[in-house]
N, C-alpha and C positions, 0 to 999 in steps of 0.2 A: 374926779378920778375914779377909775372902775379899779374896782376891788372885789376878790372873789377869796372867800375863808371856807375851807373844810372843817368839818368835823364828821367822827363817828366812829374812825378807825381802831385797830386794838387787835388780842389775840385771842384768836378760839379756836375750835379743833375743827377738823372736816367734818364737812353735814350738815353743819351751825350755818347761823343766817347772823349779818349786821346791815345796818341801817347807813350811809354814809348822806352828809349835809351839806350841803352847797350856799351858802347863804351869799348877795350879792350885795353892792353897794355902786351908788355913783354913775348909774344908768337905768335908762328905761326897762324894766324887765321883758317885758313885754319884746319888745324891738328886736330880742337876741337870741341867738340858738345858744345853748350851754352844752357842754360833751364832758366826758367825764373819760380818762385816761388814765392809764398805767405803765408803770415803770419797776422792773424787778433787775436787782444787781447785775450790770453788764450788759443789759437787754436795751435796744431800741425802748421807747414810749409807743403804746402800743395805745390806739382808741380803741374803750368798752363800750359805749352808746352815746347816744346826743339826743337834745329835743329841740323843738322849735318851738318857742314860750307861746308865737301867736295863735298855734293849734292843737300843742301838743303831741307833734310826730314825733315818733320817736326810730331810732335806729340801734340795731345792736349787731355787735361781732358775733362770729359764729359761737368761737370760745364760750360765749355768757347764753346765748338764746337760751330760753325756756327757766335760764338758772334767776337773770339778772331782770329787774325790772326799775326803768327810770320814770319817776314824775315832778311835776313841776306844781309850785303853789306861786302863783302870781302876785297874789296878794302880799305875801309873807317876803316875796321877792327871793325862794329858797328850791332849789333843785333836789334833790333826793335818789338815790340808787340804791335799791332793798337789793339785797345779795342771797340767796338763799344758794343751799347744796353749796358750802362750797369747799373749795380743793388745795389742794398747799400749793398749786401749779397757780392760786389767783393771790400768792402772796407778792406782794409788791407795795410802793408807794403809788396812792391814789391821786390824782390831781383832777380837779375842773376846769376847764377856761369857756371860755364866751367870747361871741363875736357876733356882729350885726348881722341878722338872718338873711339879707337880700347878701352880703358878703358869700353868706356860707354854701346860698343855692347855686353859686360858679367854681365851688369848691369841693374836693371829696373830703367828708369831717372826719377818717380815719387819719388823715394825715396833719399830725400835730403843726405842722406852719400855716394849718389853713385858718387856725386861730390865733385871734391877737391878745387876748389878757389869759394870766395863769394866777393860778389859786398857788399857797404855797405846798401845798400836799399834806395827808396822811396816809399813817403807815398801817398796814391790812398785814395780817401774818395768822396765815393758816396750820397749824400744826396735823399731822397724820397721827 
C-alpha cells in the first residue's frame, strides 16, 4: 500500500524559510515522480513542484521559482521542499502525492488528478 506522510509544516513570519518532508512507504522510490501541492481556504489545489526520483528533474510554479527548492533522497525514500522568502500569500495546507513516472510523462503534474496517491497534508501559515 503506498503511503505518503508530511511533515515540517508550522508558523513563521515572512522572510523565514521551513523545511517540509515527504517521507514515502509501499513503493519503489525510485519508480515515481513526487509533486508537492497546495491548498489555502476556498482555493483550488494549486501544484508548487514535482521531481522525477529517477533523475531528479525537477519543476516549479512560477509562484515559488527562485524561492522554493525540491530534492529527493532515494535512499531515505524521503522528498523535501526547502521554502525560503516566504509570504503569507504561501500560507496554505501542503500535500504530496506520487505517481509512477512513465504515468506522469503523458501528464501535466500541475494538475492535481494527474496523481494518484495523497499524503494527508501540513499546515504552512505565514504571518506578515
Amino acid at each position: 500500500e503506498v503511503q505518503l506522510v508530511e511533515s515540517g509544516g508550522g508558523l513563521v513570519q515572512a522572510e523565514e524559510s521551513l523545511r517540509l518532508s515527504c517521507a514515502g512507504s509501499g513503493f519503489t522510490f525510485g519508480d515515481y515522480a513526487i509533486g508537492w501541492f497546495r491548498q489555502a481556504p476556498g482555493k483550488e489545489r494549486e501544484g508548487v513542484s514535482s521531481i522525477y526520483n529517477s533523475d531528479g528533474s525537477t519543476y516549479y510554479a512560477d509562484s515559488v521559482k527562485g524561492r522554493f527548492t525540491m530534492s529527493s533522497d532515494n535512499a531515505k525514500n524521503t522528498v523535501y521542499l526547502q521554502m525560503n522568502s516566504l509570504k503569507p500569500e504561501d500560507t496554505a495546507v501542503y500535500y504530496c502525492a506520487a505517481v509512477r513516472s512513465w504515468a506522469l510523462q503523458l501528464r501535466l503534474w500541475v494538475w492535481a488528478s494527474s496523481w494518484d496517491y495523497w499524503g494527508q497534508g501540513t499546515q504552512v501559515t505565514v504571518s506578515s
